[in-house]
Short mmCIF file of the C-alpha atoms (twelve columns), coordinates in Angstrom:
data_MODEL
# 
_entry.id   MODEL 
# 
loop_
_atom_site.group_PDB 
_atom_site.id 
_atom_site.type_symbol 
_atom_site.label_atom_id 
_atom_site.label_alt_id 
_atom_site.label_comp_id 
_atom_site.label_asym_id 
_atom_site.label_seq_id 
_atom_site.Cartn_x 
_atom_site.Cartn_y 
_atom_site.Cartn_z 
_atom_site.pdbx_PDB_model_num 
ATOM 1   C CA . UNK A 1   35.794 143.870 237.532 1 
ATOM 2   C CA . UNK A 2   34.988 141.511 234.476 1 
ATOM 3   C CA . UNK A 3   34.667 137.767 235.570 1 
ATOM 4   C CA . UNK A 4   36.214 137.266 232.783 1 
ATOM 5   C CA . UNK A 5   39.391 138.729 233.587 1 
ATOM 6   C CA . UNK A 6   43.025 136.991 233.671 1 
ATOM 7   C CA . UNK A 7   43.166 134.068 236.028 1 
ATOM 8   C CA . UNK A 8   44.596 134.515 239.503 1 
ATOM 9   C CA . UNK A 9   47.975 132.673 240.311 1 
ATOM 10  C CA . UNK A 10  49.775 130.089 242.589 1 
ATOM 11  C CA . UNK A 11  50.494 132.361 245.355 1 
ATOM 12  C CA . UNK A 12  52.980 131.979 248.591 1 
ATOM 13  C CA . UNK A 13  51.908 133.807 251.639 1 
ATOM 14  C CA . UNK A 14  55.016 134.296 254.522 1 
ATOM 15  C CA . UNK A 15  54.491 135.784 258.084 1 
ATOM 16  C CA . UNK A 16  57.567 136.319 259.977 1 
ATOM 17  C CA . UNK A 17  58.278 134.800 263.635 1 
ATOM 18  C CA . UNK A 18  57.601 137.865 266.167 1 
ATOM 19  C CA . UNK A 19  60.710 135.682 267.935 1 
ATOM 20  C CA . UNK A 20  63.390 135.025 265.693 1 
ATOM 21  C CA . UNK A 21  62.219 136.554 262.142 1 
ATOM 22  C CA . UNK A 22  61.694 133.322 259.984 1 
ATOM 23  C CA . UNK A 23  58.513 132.211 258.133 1 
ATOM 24  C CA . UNK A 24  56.079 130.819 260.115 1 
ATOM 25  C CA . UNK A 25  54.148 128.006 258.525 1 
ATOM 26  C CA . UNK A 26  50.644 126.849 259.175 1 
ATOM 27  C CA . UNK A 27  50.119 123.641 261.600 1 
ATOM 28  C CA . UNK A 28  47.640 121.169 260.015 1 
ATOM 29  C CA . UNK A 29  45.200 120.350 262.213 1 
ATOM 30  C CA . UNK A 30  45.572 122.878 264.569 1 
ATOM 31  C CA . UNK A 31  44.349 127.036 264.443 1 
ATOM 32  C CA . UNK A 32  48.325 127.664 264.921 1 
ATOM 33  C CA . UNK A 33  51.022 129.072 262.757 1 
ATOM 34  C CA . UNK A 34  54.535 127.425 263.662 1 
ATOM 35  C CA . UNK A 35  58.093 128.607 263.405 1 
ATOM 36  C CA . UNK A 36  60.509 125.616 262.244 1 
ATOM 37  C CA . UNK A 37  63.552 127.606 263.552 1 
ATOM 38  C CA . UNK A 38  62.807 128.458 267.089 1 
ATOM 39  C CA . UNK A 39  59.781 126.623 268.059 1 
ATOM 40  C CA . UNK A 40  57.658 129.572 268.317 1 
ATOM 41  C CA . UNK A 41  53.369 128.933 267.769 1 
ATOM 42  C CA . UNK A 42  51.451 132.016 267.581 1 
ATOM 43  C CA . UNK A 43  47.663 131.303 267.587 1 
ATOM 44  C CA . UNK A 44  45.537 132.649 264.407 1 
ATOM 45  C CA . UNK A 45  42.452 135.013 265.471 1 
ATOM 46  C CA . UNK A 46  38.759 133.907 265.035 1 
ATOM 47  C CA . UNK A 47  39.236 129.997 264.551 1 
ATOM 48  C CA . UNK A 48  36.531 127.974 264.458 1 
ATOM 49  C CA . UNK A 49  32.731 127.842 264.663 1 
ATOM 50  C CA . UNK A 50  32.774 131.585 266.526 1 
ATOM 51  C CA . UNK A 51  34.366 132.736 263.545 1 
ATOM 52  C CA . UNK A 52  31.193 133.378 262.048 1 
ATOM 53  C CA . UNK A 53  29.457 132.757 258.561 1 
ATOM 54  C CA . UNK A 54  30.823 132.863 255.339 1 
ATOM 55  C CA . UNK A 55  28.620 135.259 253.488 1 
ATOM 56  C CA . UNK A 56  27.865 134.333 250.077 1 
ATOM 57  C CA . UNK A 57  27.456 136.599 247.030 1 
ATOM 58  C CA . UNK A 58  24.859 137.374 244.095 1 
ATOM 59  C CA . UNK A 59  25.579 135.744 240.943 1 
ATOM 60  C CA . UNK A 60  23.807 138.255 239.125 1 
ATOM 61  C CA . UNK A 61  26.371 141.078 240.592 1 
ATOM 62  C CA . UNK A 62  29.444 139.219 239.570 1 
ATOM 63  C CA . UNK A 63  28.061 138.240 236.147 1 
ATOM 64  C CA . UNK A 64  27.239 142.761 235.530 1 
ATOM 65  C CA . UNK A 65  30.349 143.341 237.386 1 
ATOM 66  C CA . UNK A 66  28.978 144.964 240.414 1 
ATOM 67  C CA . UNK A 67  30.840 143.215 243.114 1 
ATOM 68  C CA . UNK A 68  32.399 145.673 245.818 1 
ATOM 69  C CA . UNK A 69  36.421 146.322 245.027 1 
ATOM 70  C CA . UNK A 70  36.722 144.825 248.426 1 
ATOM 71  C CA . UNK A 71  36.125 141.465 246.852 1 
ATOM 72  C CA . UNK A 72  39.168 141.688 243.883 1 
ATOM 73  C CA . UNK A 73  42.358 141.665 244.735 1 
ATOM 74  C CA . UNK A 74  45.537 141.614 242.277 1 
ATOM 75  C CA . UNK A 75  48.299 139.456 241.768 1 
ATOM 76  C CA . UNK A 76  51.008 138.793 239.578 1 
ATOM 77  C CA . UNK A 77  51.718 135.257 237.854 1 
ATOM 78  C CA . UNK A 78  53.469 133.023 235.576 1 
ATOM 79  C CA . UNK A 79  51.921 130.138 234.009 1 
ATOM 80  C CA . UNK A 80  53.009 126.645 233.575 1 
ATOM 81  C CA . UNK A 81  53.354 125.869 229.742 1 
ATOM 82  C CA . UNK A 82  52.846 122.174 230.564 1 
ATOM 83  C CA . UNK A 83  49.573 121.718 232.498 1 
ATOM 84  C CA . UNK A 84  48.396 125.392 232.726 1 
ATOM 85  C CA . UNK A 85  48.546 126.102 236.415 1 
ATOM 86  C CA . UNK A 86  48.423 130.001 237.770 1 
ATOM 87  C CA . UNK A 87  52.136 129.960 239.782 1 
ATOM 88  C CA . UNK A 88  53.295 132.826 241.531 1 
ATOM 89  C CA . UNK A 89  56.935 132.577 243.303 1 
ATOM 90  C CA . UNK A 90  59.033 135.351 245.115 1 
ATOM 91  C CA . UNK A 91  60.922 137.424 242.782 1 
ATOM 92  C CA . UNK A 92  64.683 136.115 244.399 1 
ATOM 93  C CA . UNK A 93  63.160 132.892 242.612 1 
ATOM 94  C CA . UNK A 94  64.374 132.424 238.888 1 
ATOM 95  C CA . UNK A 95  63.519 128.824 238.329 1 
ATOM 96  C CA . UNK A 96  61.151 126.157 240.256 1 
ATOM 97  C CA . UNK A 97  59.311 122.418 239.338 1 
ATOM 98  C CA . UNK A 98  55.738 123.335 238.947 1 
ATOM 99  C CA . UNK A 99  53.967 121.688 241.512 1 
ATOM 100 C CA . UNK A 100 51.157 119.961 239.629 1 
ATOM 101 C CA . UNK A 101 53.446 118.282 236.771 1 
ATOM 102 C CA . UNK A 102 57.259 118.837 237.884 1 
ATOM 103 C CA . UNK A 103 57.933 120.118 235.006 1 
ATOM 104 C CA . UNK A 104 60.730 123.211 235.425 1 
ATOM 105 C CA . UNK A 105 59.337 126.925 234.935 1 
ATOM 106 C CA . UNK A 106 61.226 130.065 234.693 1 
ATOM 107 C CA . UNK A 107 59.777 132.820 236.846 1 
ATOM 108 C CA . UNK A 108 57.860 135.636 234.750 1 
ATOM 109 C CA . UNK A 109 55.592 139.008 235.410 1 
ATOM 110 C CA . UNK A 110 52.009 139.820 235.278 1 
ATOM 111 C CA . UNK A 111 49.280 141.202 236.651 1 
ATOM 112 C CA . UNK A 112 45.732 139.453 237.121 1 
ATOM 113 C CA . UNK A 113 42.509 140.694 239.412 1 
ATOM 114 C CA . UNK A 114 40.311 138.257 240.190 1 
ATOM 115 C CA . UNK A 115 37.862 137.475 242.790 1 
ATOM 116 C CA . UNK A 116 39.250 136.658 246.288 1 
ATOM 117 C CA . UNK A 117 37.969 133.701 248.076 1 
ATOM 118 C CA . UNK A 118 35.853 133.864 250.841 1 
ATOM 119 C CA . UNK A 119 36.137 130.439 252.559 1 
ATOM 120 C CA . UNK A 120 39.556 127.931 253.306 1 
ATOM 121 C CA . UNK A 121 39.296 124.480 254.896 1 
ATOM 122 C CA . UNK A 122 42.791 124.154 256.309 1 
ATOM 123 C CA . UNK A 123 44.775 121.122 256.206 1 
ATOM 124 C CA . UNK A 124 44.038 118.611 258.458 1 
ATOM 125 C CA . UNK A 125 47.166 116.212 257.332 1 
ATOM 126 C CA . UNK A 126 50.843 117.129 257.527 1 
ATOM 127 C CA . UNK A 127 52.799 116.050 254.718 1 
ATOM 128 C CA . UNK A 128 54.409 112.722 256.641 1 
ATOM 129 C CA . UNK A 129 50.548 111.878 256.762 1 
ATOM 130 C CA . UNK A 130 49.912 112.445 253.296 1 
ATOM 131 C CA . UNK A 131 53.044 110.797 252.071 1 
ATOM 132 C CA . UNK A 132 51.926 107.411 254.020 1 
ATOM 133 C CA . UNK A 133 48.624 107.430 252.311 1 
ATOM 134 C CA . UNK A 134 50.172 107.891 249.442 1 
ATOM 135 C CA . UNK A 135 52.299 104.735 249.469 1 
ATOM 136 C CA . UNK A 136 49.924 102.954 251.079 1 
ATOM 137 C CA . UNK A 137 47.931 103.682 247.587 1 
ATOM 138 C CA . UNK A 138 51.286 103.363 245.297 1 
ATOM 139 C CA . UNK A 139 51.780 99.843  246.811 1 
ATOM 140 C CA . UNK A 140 48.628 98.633  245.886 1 
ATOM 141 C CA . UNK A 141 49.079 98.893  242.548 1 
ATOM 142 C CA . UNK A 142 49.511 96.003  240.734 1 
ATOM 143 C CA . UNK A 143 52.101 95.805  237.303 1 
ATOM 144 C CA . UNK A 144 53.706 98.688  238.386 1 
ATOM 145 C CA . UNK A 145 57.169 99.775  237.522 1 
ATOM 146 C CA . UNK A 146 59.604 99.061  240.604 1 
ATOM 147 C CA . UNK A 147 60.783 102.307 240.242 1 
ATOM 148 C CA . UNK A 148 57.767 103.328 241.258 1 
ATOM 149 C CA . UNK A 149 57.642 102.022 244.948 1 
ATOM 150 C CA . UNK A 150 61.397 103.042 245.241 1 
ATOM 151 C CA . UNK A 151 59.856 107.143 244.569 1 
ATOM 152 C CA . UNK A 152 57.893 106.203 247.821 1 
ATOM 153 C CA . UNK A 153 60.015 105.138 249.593 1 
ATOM 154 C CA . UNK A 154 62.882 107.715 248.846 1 
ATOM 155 C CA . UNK A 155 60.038 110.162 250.528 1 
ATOM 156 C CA . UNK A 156 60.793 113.194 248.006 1 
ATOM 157 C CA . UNK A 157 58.644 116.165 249.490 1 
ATOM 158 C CA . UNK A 158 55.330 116.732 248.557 1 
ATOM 159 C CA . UNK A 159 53.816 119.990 247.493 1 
ATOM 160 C CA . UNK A 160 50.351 121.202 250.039 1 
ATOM 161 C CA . UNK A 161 48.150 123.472 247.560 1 
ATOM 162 C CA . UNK A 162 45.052 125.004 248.177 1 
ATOM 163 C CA . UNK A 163 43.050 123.757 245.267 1 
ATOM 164 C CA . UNK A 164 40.458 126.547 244.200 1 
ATOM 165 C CA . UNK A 165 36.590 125.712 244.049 1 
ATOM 166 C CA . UNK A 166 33.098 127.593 243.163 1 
ATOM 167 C CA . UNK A 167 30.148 126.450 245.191 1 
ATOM 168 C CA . UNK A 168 26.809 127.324 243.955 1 
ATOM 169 C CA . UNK A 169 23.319 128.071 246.210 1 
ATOM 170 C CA . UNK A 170 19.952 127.911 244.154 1 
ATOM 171 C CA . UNK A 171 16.374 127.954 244.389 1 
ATOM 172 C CA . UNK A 172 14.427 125.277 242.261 1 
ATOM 173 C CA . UNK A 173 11.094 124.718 240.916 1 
ATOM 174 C CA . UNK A 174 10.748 122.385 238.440 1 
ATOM 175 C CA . UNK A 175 7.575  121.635 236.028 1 
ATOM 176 C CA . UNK A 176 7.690  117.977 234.825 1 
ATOM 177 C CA . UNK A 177 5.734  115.351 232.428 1 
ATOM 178 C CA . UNK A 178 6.384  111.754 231.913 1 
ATOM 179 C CA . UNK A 179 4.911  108.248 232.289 1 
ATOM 180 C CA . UNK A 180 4.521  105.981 235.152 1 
ATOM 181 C CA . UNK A 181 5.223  102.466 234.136 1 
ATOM 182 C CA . UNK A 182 3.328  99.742  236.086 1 
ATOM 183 C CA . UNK A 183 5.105  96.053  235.457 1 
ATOM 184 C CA . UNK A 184 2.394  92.808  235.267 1 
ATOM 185 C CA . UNK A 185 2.994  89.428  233.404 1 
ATOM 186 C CA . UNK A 186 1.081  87.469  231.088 1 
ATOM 187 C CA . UNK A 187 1.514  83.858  230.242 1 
ATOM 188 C CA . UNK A 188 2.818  81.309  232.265 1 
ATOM 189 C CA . UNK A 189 5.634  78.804  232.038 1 
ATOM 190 C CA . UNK A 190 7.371  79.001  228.911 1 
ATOM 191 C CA . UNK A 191 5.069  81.381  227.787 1 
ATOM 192 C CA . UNK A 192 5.329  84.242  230.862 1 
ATOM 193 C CA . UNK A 193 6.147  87.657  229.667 1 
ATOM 194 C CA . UNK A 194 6.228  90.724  231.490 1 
ATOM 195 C CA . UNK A 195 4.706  93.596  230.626 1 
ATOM 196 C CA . UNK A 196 4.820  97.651  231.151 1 
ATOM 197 C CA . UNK A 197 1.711  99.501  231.146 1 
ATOM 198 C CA . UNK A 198 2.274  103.185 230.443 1 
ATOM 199 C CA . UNK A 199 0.124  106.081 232.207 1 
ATOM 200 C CA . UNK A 200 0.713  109.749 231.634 1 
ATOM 201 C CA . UNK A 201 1.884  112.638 234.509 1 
ATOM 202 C CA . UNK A 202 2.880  115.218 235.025 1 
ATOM 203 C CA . UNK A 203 3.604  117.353 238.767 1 
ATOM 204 C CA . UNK A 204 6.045  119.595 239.912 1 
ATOM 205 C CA . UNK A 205 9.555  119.200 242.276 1 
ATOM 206 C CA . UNK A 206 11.192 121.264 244.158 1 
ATOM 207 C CA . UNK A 207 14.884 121.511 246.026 1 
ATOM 208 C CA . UNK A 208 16.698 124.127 247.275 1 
ATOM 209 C CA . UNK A 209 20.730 123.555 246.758 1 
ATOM 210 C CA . UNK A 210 23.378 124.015 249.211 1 
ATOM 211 C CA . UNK A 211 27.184 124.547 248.545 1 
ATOM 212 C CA . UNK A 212 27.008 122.598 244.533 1 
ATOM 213 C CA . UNK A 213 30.730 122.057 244.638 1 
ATOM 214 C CA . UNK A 214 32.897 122.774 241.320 1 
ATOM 215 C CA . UNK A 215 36.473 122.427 240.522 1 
ATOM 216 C CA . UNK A 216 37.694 126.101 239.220 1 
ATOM 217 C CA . UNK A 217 41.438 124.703 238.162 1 
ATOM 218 C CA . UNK A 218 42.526 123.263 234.833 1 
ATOM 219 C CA . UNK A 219 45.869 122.168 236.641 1 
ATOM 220 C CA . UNK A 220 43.985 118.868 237.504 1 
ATOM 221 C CA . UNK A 221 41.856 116.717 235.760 1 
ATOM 222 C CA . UNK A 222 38.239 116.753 237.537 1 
ATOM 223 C CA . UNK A 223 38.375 112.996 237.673 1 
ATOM 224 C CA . UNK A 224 41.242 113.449 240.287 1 
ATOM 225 C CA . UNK A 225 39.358 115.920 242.375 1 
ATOM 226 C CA . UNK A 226 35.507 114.342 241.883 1 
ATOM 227 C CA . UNK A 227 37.595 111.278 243.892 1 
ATOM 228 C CA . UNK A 228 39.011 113.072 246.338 1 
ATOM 229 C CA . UNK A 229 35.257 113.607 247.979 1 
ATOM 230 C CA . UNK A 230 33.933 114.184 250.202 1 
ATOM 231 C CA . UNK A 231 34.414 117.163 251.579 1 
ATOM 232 C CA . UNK A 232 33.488 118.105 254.814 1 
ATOM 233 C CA . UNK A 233 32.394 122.057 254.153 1 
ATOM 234 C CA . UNK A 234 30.765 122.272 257.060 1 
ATOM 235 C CA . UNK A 235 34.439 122.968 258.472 1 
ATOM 236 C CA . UNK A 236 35.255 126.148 255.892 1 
ATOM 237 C CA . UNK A 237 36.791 128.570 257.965 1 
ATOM 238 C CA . UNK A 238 36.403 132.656 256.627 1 
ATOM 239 C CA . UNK A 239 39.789 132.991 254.732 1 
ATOM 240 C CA . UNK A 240 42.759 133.953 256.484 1 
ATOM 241 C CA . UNK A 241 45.828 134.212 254.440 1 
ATOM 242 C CA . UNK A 242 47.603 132.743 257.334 1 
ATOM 243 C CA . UNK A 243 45.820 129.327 256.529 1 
ATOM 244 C CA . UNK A 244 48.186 129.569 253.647 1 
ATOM 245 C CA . UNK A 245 51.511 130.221 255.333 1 
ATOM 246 C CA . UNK A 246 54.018 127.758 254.400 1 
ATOM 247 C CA . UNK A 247 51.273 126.185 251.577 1 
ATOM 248 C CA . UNK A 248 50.610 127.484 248.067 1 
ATOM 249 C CA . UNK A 249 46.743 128.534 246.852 1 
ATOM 250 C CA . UNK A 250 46.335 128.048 243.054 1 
ATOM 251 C CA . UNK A 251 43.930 130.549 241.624 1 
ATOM 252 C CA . UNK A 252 41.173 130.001 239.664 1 
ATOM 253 C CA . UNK A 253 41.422 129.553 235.611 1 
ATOM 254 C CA . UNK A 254 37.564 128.395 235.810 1 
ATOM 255 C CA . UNK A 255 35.763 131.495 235.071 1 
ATOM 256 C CA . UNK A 256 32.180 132.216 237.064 1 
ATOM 257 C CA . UNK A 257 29.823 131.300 234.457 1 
ATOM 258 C CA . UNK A 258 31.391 128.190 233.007 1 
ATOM 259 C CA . UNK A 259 31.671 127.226 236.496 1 
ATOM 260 C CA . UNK A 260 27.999 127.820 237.262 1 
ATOM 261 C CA . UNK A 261 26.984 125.542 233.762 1 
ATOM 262 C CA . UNK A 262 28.499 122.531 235.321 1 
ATOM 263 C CA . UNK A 263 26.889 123.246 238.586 1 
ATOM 264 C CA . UNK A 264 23.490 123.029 236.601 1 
ATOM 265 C CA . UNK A 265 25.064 119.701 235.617 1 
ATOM 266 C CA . UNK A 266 25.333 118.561 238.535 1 
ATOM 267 C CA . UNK A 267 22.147 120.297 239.914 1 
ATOM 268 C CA . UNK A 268 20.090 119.228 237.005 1 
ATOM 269 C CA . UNK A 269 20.851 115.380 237.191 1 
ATOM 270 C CA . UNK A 270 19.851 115.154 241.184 1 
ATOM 271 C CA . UNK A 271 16.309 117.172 239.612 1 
ATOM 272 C CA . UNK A 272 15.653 113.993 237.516 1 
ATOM 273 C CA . UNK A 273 16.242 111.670 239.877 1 
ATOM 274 C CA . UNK A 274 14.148 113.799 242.211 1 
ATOM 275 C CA . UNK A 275 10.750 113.452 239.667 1 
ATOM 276 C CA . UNK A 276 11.777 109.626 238.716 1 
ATOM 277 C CA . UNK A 277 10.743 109.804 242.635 1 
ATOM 278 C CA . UNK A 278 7.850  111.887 242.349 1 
ATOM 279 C CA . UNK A 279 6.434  109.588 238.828 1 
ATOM 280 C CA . UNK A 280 7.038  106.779 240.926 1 
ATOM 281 C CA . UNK A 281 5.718  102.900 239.931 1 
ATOM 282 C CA . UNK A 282 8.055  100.506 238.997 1 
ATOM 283 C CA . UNK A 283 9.291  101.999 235.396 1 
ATOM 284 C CA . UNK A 284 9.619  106.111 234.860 1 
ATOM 285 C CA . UNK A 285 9.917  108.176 231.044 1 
ATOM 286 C CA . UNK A 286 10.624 111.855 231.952 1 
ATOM 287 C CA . UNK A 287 9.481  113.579 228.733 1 
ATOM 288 C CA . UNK A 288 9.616  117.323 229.468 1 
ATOM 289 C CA . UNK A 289 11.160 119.174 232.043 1 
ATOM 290 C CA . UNK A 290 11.331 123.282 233.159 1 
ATOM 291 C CA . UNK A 291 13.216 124.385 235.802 1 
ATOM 292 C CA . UNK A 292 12.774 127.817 237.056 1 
ATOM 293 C CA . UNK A 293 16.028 128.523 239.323 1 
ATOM 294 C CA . UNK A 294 16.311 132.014 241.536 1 
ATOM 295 C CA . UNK A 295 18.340 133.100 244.485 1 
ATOM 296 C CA . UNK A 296 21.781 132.152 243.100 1 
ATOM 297 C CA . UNK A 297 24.547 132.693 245.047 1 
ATOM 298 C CA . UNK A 298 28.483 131.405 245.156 1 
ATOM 299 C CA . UNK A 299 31.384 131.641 246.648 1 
ATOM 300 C CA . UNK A 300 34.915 131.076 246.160 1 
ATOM 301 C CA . UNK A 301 36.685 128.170 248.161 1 
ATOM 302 C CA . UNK A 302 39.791 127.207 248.632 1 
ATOM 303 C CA . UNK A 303 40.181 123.136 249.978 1 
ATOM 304 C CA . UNK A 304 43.662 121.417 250.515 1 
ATOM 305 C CA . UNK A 305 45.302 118.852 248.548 1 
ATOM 306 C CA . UNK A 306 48.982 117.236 248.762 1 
ATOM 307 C CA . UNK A 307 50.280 116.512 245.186 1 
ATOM 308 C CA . UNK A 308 53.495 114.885 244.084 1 
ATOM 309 C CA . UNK A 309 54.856 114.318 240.530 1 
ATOM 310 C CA . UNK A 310 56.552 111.262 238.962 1 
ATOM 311 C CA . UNK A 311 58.431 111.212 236.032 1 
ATOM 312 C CA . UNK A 312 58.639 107.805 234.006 1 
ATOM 313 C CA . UNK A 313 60.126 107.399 230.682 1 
ATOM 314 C CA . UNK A 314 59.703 111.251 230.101 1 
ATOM 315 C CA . UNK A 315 56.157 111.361 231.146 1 
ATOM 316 C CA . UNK A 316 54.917 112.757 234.131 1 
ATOM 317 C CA . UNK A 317 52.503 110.750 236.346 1 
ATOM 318 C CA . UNK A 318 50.321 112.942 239.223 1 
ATOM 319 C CA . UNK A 319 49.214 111.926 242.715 1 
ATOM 320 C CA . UNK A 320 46.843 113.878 244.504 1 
ATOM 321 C CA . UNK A 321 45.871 113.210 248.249 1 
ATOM 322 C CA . UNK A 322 42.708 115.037 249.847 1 
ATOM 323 C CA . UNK A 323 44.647 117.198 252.927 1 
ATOM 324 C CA . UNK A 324 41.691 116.327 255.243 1 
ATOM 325 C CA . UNK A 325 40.644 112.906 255.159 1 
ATOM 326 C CA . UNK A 326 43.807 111.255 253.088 1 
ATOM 327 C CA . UNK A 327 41.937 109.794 250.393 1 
ATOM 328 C CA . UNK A 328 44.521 109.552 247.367 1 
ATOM 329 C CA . UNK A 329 43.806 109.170 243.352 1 
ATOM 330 C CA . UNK A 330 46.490 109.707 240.332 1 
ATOM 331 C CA . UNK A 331 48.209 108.570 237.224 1 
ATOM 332 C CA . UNK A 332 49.806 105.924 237.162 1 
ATOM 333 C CA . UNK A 333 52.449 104.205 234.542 1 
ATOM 334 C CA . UNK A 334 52.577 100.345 233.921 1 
ATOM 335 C CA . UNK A 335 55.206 97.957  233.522 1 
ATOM 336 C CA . UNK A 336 55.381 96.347  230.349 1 
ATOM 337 C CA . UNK A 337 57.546 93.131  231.701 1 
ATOM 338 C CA . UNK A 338 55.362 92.403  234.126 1 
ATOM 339 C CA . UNK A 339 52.243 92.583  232.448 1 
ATOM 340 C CA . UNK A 340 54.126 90.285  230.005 1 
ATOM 341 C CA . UNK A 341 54.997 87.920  232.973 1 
ATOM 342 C CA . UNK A 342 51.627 87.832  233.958 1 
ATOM 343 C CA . UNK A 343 50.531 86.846  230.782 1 
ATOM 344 C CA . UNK A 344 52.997 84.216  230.442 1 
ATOM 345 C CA . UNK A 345 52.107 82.492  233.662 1 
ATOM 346 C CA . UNK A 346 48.401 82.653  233.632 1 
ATOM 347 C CA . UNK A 347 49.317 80.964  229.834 1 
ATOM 348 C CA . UNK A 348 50.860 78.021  231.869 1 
ATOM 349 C CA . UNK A 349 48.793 77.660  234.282 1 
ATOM 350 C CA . UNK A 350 45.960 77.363  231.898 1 
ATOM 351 C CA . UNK A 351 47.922 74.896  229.397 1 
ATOM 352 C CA . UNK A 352 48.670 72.515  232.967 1 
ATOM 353 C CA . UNK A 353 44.826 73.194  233.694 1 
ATOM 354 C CA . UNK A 354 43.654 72.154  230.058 1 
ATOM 355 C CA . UNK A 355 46.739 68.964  230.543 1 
ATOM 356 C CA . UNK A 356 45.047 67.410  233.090 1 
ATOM 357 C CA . UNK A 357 41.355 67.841  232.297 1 
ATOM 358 C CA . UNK A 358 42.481 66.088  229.093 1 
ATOM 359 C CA . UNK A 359 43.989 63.375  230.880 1 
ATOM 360 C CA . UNK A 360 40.614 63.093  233.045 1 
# 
């Protein structure tokens, strides 16, 4: 399978009630699936920190296509004209918002392979949870529309997506020259100036990195997402589909190796900061730098987000809220009158200020 194949959708995943036949739905927080109908909870198998380790794979084999089949699956997808997104829906469904920007889609066909993930962190929050930090948030906004806090407080439903993620394992060594700067003054009083003294270096670093965390989806803006850390991978559970029952998982439009040049990014930036260390003194130049990197390995992650759309004056304005710890970021639109009110008042209040210092 090319990693460069067609991106994997927005899927749904339904498991029926062994009771009464309806979808379950995952509980957050909890290693149960739930049946809104009857009541029902039916527990979901190897849960936990028995559940084992998530195995990473070789870089190398997914970049010459040598991953097992059991690591593609297929799917088939529409995608969302306005922001991108992968969605998949049920064929009985003809039309739906798009969860990402609300913007209506029309159900299509397709068929993508792609490579499956290997790790979920389930939801934590419920949606009620989610929507409170989320108005919490909205209401601290200031000169925004009013319509604005009347969306939170109408409590439309919020979508729970698994967001897909790469995460990246490497091997550094890193050759390095530069100069130390050493800081002394000359002078005194008026006349005191301080000085750097350049020497030369040069030395090596070297850090091995653990789970570099990148955003595979074009749906949101990395801004959104880079926010909405940290988190807590330590609690990635071996996928289950049945983590996603009653949520949606976007699939990836972030192919492998694109994904893996912002994780050298990310890895190369902590690098520098780890030979500004090693130059030491009080100033650092870093003139040269070669990092070797081996062992590479990845994986593909799945992490939960609640998102909700609001549409103002045509535009659509995104909220995002991280599904485990409730941290929220977003779009959001401004009101024009009462910026202008604001203006006009802090005017007064500085022309009654400037009044009576002239009287003074």
């Amino acid at each position: 399978m090319s990693v460069n194949a067609p991106h994997a959708p927005l899927a749904e995943h339904r498991f029926p009630c062994d009771t009464c036949g309806s979808d379950l739905r995952y509980l957050p927080g909890s290693g149960r699936l739930h049946c809104d109908h009857c009541g029902n909870e039916e527990d979901i198998a190897d849960v936990g920190p028995w559940a084992g380790a998530i195995a990473e794979l070789d870089f190398r084999a997914a970049l010459d296509n040598r991953l097992p089949e059991a690591e593609i699956e297929e799917t088939r997808v529409l995608k969302c004209e306005n922001c991108g997104a992968q969605v998949e829906f049920r064929e009985e469904v003809h039309a739906k918002e798009c969860p990402f920007c609300a913007t209506p889609v029309v159900t299509g066909t397709g068929t993508h392979r792609h490579i499956k993930p290997r790790g979920v962190l389930p939801f934590a929050l419920d949606e009620e949870a989610a929507r409170d930090a989320m108005k919490d948030w909205l209401g601290s906004l200031w000169f925004a529309p009013n319509g604005l806090q009347k969306y939170a407080r109408k409590g439309r439903r919020m979508s729970g997506i698994y967001v897909p993620f790469w995460t990246f394992d490497a091997d550094t060594r890193t050759k390095y020259r530069g100069q130390r700067g050493t800081t002394y003054t000359t002078g005194s009083g008026k006349n005191r100036r301080t000085r750097v003294r350049w020497t030369p270096v040069s030395g090596r670093v070297a850090r091995w990195f653990d789970d570099v965390l990148v955003l595979a989806s074009r749906a949101l803006p990395r801004r959104y997402t880079d926010a909405l850390e940290p988190w807590d991978l330590a609690a990635l559970e071996p996928y289950q589909p049945e983590f996603l029952a009653g949520f949606r998982a976007e699939g990836y439009m972030i192919e492998l190796p694109e994904a893996y040049d912002i994780a050298r990014e990310k890895m190369d930036a902590v690098i520098r900061r780890d030979i500004k260390f090693d130059i030491g003194g009080d100033r650092q130049r870093i003139h040269a730098v070669h990092t070797d990197v081996s062992d590479v390995t990845f994986k593909h992650v799945l992490l939960p987000v609640w998102t909700a759309a609001y549409r103002y004056r045509g535009k659509s304005f995104r909220f995002v809220v991280n599904g485990r710890t409730g941290r929220v970021r977003g779009e959001r639109p401004w009101s024009a009158w009462k910026i202008a009110f604001a203006l006009i008042i802090g005017a007064i209040v500085a022309g009654i200020i400037g009044y009576y210092s002239g009287q003074q």
